[in-house]
N, C-alpha and C positions, 0 to 999 in steps of 0.2 A: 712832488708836493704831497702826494697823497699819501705816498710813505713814511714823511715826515707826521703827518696828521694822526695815522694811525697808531707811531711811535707814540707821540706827545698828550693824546685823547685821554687815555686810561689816566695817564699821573695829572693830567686836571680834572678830572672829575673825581679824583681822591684830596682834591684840596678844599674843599668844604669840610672833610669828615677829617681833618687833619687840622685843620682851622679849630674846630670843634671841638673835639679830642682835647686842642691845647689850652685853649681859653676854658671850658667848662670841666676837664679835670685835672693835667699841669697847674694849672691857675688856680685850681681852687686849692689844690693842696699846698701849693706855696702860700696861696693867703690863708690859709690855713694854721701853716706855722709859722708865720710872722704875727697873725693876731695873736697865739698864744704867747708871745715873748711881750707882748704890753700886758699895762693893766686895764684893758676893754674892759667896760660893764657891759651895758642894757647893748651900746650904740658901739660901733668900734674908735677905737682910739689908736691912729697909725704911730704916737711917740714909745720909741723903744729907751728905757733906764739899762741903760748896756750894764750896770752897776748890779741889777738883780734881774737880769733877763731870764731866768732861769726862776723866779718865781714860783708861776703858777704852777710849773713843774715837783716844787717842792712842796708847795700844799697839797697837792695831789696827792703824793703819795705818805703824805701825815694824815690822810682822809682815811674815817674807818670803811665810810661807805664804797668808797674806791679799791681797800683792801678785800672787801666783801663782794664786790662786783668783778676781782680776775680769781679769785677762791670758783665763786658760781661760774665763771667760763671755763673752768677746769675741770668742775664736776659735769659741766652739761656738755664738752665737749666729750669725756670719758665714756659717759652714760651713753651720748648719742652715737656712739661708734655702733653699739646693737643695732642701732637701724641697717647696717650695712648688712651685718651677720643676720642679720631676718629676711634682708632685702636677700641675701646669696642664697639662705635655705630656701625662701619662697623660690624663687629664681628656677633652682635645682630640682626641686616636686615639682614644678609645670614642666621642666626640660624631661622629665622620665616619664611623666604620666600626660600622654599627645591628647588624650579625649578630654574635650571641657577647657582647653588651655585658653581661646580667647575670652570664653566666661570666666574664668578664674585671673583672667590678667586684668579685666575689667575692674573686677570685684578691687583687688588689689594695690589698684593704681587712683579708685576714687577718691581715695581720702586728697590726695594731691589734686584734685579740683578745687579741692576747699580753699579759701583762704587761710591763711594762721589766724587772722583776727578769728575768723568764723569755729574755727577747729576748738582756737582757744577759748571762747563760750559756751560750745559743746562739755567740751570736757572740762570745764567750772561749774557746768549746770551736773555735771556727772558726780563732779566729786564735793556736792551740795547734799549735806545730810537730810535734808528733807525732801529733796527732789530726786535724787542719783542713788547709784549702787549702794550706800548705805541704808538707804531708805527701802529699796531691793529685799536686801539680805533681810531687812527686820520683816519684812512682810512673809516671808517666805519662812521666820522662827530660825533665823540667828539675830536672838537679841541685841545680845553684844557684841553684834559685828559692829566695828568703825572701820571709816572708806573716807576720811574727812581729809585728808591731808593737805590741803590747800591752809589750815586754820594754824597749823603749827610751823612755827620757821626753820623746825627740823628737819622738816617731811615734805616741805614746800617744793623747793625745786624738785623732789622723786617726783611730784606728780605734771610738772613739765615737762621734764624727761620723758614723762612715760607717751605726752599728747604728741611729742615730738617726732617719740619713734613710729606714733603710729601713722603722723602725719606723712614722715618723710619713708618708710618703707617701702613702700609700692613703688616711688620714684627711686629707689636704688635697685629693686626687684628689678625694673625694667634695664637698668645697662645692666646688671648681672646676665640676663635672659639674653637679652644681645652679646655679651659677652661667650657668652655659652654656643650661643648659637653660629657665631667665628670660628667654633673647635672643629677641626677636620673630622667627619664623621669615622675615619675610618680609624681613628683615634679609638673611640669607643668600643669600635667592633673588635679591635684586634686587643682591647683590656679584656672583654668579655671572652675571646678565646682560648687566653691567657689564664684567665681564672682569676684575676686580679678585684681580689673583696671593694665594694665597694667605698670602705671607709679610704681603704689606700689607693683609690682608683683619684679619687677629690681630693687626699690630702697631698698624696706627690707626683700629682700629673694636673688636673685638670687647675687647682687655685693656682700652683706655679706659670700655668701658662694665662692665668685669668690676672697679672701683676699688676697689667697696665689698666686693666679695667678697676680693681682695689685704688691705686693708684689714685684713678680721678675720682673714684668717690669719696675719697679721704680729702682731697683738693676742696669739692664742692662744699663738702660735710663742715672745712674747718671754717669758708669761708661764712658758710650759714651761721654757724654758732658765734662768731666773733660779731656779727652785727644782728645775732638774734634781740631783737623788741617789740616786735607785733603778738608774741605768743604771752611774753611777759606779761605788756598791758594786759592784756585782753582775760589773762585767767587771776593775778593775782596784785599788779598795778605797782610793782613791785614787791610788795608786802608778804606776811606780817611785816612790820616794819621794814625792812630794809633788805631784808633775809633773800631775797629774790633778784636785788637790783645785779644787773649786767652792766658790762662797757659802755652801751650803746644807753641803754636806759639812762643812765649816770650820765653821759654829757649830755643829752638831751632835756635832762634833770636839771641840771647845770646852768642852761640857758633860762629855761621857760620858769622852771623853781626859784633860780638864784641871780637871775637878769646877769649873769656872767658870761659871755660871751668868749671871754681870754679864756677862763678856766676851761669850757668847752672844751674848746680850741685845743687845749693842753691834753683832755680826757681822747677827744678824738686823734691827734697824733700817737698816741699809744696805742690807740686801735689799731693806727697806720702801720705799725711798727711793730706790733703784733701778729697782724696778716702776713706781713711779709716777711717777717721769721718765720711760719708757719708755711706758706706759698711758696716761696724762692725756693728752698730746700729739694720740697716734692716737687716741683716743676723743672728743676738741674736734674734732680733722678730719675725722673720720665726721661727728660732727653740723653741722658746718660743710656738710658737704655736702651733707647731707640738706637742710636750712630753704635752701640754695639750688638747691636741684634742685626742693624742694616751690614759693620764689617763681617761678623759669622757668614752670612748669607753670601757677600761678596768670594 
């Protein structure tokens, strides 16, 4: 009996988180896309017009603001890869230089205490011509410095991009440095014996063997930017006009702006569908690489 118990334990106390799991995201995502196939407004409406089920899907993509909102997930996904490439060099300067490394990882990793909200009125007060770096520069006798870019729809998103990388660097710093820190030392020693320059020491030895660590920052990195909206709000509310709006911003726009609920509905399955053309891919390639690095080894 007791053998029995011990078999059976574990898989009941995984059915709450399995319960869970189904009801609060299966669930939601199926009513998810079932609300988008009605005309919901404010409240939902469970009648499907099988005739134009497909609606809300179509104005969607007749929307400017929707075409402007996967444009900017394109640029801020592009832009925000440097955080990674910051995150590796920082990484790589603490991994060579041992004195000051936990002050320096410190330093490094603060910004990621912040909240986004917080980071992103930071750097709205920054990029505030009368308060920030432009104001700066003029006190200092460059007149004609501007640092305004939050004020133009052309320069708007560079200046989220730029709160982003700085938000999120330190937190890519740290699995790069972990990552680093997996590399067999004698790895190192026997490049240095070798004579093996630097640049070619990282470029075909140490990032090839760092894949899996790339790998999941690219994972995390896309998952961030496809429901980034707390930096949006917070530095420019979308705006100028519209210039700023993302995915996530837009169906939540959608609702609270346009008491649409369906169309919501419609904006956030394309998120869904988004993610996981983006996810699936890289997550078959990790495993892909794993069961062939585990037969090498065998």
């Amino acid at each position: 009996m007791a053998i029995r118990w011990s078999h059976w334990s574990p898989r009941i106390a995984l059915v709450p988180a399995l319960v869970i799991t189904a009801v609060a995201f299966v669930g939601s995502i199926g009513w998810t896309i079932y609300i988008s196939l009605t005309r919901s407004r404010r409240f939902p409406d469970y009648t499907i017009n099988w005739d134009e089920w497909a609606r809300q899907y179509e104005r969607l993509f007749k929307d400017d603001a929707w075409a402007v909102s996967l444009k900017n997930l394109l640029v801020l996904g592009i832009g925000s890869t440097l955080a990674i490439i910051f995150g590796f060099i920082l990484a790589a300067m603490i991994e060579r230089e041992k004195r000051g490394e936990g002050f320096f990882r410190t330093i490094f990793l603060y910004p990621l205490a912040v909240s986004l909200i917080v980071a992103g009125l930071v750097w709205r007060w920054m990029f505030n011509p009368a308060l920030g770096i432009e104001n700066f520069l003029h006190q200092i006798g460059f007149a004609n410095a501007s640092f305004n870019w939050l004020a133009s729809p052309d320069t708007a998103m560079y200046g989220i991009i730029l709160a982003s990388i700085w938000h999120g660097s330190g937190f890519y710093m740290a699995l790069m440095l972990a990552g680093l820190k997996s590399i067999n030392t004698e790895i190192w020693s026997a490049a240095r014996l070798d004579g093996v320059s630097f640049w070619r020491l990282y470029i075909e030895i140490i990032i090839p063997m760092m894949r899996f660590t790339f790998l999941t920052c690219a994972i995390l990195l896309s998952l961030g930017v496809v429901k980034a909206y707390d930096i949006i709000v917070a530095m420019t509310n979308g705006g100028p006009g519209s210039s700023t709006w993302m995915p996530a911003f837009f169906a939540l726009n959608a609702y609270a702006g346009r008491s649409n609920i369906a169309y919501a509905s419609a904006a956030a399955v394309i998120m869904l569908l988004i993610t996981a053309a983006i996810f699936i891919p890289l997550v078959l390639i990790t495993a892909w690489r794993v069961r062939r690095q585990e037969a090498i080894a065998q």
